[in-house]
Each structure stands twice: as structure tokens, then as C-alpha cells.
N, C-alpha and C positions, 0 to 999 in steps of 0.2 A: 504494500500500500504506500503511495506518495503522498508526501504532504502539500501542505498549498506553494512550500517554499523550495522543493526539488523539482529540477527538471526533469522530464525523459530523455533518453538514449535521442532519439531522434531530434530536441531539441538544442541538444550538447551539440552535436554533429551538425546541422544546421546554423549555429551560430559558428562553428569553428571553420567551415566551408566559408561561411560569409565574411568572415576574418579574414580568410586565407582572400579570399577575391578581391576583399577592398584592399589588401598590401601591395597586390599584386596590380591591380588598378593606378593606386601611388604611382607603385616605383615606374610602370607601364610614362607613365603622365611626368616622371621627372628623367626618365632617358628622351623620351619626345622633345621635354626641351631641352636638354641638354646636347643631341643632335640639332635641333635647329640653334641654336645659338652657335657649334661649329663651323653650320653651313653658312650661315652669314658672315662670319669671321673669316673663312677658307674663300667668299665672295668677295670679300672686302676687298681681302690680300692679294687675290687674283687682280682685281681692278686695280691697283694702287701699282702694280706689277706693271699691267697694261700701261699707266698713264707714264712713267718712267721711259719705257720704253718711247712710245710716241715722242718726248718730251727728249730721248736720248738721238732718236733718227731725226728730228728736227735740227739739234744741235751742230749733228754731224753731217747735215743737206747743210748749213749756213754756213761753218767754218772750211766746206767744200766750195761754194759759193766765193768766199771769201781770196780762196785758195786763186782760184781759177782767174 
């Protein structure tokens, strides 16, 4: 016989499934942002990359330029 203050097996098991789902939801939720914050970052880098570049072949057309 249970009292009013024990659970059953299946409500143990039920809370501890639901434990398990919402951790896993979490951590799900903080690699999500923790890949999109790389991917911005590795975007950044690319562009800032890119603008050097442009920024370098400009350099080297003007003091070709210059040459000539």
C-alpha cells in the first residue's frame, strides 16, 4: 500500500526520463550556440582575411603603377 507521499515505479521513471530530456535539451541548446558563435567568428576572420588581401593587391597595382 502507498501513501499519499510515495511515488510509483512509473512515476520515478517518468520524472527521471524527463530529467534526462531536459539536460539533454540544455546542453543540445548551449553547443547550438556555441557553434554559431564559431561560425561567425571563422566568418569574421574569413572577411577580414579577404579585405587585406584586396587592400594588399591594390597596394601592389599602385606601387607597380608607380614603378612603370
Amino acid at each position: 500500500m502507498t501513501g499519499p507521499d510515495r511515488l510509483s515505479r512509473a512515476e520515478i521513471n517518468k520524472d527521471a526520463v524527463q530529467s534526462a530530456l531536459e539536460a539533454t535539451a540544455s546542453t543540445v541548446g548551449q553547443v547550438a550556440g556555441i557553434v554559431t558563435t564559431a561560425v561567425k567568428d571563422v566568418v569574421g576572420a574569413i572577411g577580414g582575411l579577404a579585405t587585406e588581401v584586396f587592400e594588399i593587391r591594390e597596394s601592389a597595382k599602385r606601387a607597380a603603377d608607380d614603378h612603370d
